[in-house]
N, C-alpha and C positions, 0 to 999 in steps of 0.2 A: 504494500500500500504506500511507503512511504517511497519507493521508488519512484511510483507512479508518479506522485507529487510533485516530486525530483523533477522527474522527465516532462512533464505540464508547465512547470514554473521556466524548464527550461525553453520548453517551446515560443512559453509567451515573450522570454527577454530576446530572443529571436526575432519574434514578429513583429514584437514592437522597438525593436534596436531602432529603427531611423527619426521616430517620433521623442528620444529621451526619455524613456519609461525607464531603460536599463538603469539608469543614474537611478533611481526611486528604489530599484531592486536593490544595487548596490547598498543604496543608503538604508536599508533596510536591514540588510547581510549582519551590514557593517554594524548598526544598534544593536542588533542579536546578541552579536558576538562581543560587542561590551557591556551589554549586560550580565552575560553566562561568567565575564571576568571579573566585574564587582561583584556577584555572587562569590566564585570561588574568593578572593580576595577576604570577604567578608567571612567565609566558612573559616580559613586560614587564620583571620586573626581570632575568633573566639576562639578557635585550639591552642593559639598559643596563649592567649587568658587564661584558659582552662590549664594547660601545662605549668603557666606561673603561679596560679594561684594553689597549685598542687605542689610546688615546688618551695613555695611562701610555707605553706600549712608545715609543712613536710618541716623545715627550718625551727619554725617553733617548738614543734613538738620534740623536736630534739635538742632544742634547748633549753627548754621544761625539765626535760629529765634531765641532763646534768648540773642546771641549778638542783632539783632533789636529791641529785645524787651528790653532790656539793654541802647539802644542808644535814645529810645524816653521817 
């Protein structure tokens, strides 16, 4: 199915290549495809939140226990 799409979408920038439609496909492509990259971009940075703040947690806790372990 989505071949099919494929091969439609391609017909139409075809057809209408001499009228400037292609430029609208392009520009079209082109939003797609920075959108799909502020997504990823946006996934990537809460993982690395998530890994700091795993890595923040992580520091405490072990500095908890050698202050207790300091105090007995």
């Amino acid at each position: 199915m989505r071949i099919l799409a494929i091969v439609a979408y391609a017909a139409c920038v075809f057809l209408l290549f001499g009228c400037g439609l292609e430029s609208a496909g392009t520009a079209a492509i082109a939003a797609k495809q920075q959108a799909e990259q502020a997504k990823q971009a946006k996934e990537n940075l809460d993982t690395v939140r998530k890994d700091i703040d795993a890595a923040t947690n992580a520091a405490e806790q072990s500095r908890k226990k050698a202050e207790e372990a300091a105090e007995n």
